[in-house]
N, C-alpha and C positions, 0 to 999 in steps of 0.2 A: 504493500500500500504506500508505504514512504518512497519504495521508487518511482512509482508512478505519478506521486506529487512532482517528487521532486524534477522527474523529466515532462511534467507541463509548466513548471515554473519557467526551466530553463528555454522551454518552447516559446515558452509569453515573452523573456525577454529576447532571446533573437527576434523574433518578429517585432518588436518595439525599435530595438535598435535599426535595420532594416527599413522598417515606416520613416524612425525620425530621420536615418538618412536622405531615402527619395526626397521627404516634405523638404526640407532645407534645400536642397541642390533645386529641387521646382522652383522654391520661392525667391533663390540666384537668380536663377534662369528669367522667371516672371520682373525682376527689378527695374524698374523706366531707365533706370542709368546704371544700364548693365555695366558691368566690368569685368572682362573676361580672365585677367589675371588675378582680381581679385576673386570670381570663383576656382580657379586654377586650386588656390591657396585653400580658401574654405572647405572645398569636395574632397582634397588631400586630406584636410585635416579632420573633415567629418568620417571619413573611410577608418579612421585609424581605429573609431571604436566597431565601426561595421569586421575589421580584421582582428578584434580583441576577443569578439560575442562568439562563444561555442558555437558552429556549425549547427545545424540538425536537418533531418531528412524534414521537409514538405509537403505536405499532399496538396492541399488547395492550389486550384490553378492560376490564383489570385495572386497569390504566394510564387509561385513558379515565375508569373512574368515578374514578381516585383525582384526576383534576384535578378531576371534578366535583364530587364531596365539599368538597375544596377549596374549590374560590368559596363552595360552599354556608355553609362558614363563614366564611369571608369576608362575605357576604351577609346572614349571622345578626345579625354582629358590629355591622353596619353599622346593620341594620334590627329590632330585637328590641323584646318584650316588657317589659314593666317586671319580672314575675320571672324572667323565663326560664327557666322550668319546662319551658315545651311546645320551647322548644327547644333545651333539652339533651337531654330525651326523645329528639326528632325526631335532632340530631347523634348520641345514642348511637345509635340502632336502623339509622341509617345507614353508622355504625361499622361493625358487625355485619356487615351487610351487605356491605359492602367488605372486611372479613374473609374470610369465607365466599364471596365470589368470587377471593381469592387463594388459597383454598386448594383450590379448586374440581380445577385441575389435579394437585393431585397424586398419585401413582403407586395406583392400587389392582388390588391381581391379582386373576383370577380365580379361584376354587375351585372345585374338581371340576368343569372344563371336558370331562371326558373322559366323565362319566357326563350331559350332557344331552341330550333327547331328540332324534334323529333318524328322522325316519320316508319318507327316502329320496328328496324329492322335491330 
């Protein structure tokens, strides 16, 4: 019983850490007066607890792209453009993205489930 605590604990906090990574690098990325060195420095330096936080295997596919999001900026940071234009473009719309599949699951009722058609088969 205590491992099992214990490895959801450790679950909640990778995925925390992981979140406040994306959030932070989004809200760079979203800033009117981007500065692209100054996220250079921030993404580095938010990654270091992303490389601190015990790994753990994933299931949710929500979770899946949020690591992949991840390297991908990682990857940006590493390998970019001289404006990086095209790829804060590309990191927003991916944002997006990874929004829109966390929101994917939730709750929507149905209405007027009682008036559709049935035609007996």
């Amino acid at each position: 019983m205590n491992n099992k605590v214990n490895e959801k604990t450790l679950r909640l906090k990778y995925v925390r850490v992981l979140e406040k990574f994306a959030q932070r690098s989004i809200a760079l990325l979203k800033h009117p007066q981007f500065d692209f060195n100054l996220f250079i420095i921030q993404t580095k330096k938010n990654y270091i607890l992303v490389e601190q936080a015990q790994s753990i295997r994933l299931d949710s596919e929500y979770l899946k792209k949020l690591i992949v999001y991840i390297n991908t900026i990682m990857n940006t940071v590493e390998y970019h453009s001289e404006t990086f234009e095209e790829e804060q473009q590309l990191l927003l719309k991916e944002s997006n993205l990874l929004h829109k599949e966390k929101n994917k699951n939730s709750y929507k009722k149905d209405k007027h489930t009682k008036k559709k058609f049935y035609d007996g088969y």
